[in-house]
C-alpha positions as CSV (number, residue, x, y, z in Angstrom):
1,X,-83.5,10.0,47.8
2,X,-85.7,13.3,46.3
3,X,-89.2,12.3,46.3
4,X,-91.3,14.3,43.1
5,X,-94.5,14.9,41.8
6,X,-95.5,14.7,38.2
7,X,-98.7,14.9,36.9
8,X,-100.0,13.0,34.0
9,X,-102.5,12.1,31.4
10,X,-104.9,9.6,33.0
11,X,-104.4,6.9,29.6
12,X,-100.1,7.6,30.2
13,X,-100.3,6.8,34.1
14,X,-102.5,3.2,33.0
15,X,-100.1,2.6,30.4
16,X,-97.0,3.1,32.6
17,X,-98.6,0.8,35.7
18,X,-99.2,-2.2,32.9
19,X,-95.5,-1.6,31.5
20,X,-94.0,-1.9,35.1
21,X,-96.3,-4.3,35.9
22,X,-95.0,-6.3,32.7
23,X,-91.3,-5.7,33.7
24,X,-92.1,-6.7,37.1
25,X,-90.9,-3.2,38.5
26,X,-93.2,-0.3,39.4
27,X,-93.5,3.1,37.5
28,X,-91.6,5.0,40.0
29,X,-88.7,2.4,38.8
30,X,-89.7,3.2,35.4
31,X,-89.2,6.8,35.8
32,X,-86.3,6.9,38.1
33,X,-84.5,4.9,35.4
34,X,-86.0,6.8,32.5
35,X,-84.2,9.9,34.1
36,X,-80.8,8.2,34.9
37,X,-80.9,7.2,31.2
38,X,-81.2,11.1,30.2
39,X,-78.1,11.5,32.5
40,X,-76.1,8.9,30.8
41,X,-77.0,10.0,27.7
42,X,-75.8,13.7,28.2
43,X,-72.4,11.9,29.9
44,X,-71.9,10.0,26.6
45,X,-72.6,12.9,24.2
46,X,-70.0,15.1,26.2
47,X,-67.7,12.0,25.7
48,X,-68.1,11.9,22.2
49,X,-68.0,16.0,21.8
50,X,-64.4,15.5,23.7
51,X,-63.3,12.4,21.8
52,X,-64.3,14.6,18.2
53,X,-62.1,17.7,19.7
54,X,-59.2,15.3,20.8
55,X,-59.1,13.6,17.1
56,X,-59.9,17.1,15.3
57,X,-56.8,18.5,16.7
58,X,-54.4,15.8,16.1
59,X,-55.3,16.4,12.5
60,X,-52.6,18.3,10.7
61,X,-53.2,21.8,9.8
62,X,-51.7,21.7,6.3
63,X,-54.0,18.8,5.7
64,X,-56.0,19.2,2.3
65,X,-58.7,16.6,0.4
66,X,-56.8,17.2,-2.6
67,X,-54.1,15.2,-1.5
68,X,-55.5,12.2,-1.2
69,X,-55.3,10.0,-4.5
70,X,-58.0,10.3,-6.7
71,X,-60.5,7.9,-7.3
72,X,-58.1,7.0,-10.7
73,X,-55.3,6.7,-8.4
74,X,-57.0,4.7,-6.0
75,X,-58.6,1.6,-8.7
76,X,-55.3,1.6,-10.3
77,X,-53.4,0.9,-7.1
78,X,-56.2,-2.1,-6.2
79,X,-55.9,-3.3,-9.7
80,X,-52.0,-3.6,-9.7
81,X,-52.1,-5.6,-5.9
82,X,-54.4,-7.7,-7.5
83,X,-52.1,-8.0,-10.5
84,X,-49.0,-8.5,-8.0
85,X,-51.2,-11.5,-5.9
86,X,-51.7,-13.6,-9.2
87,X,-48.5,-13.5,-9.9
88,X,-47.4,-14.4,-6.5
89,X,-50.2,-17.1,-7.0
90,X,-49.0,-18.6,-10.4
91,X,-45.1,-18.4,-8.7
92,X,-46.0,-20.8,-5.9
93,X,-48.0,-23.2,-8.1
């Protein structure tokens, strides 16, 4: 285990020894974990960069906004399950 030095404002040192003290852990814990939690951040951003590349290349190529449906398209669909429910509705009843 690396031992460091790090010098800080005398108000930020008292404020770190109550919040250990509160936690029941001391501010070298405080720190130690503060800086494995910038590690395992930058491990879970990579993560995320690589899941983004993965999923932007398994999208097609040819792919183009314009051929989703349109917003038209998309209510009249919604309306016409609904349509095809009640009727399923009123022809068990």
């Amino acid at each position: 285990m690396a031992n460091i030095t790090v010098s800080v404002p005398d108000e930020v040192y008292r404020d770190a020894r109550v919040r250990a003290a509160e936690r029941g852990s001391s501010v070298s814990a405080l720190v130690a974990d503060y800086l494995r939690s910038l590690s395992d951040r930058e491990a879970e951003l990579a993560w995320r960069e690589a899941l983004w590349e993965e999923v932007r290349s398994q999208v097609s190529k040819d792919f183009k906004a314009s051929d989703n449906l349109s917003r038209e398209e998309l209510y009249d669909r919604a309306a016409r399950r609904a349509e095809a429910e009640q009727a399923r509705e009123r022809a068990v009843h």
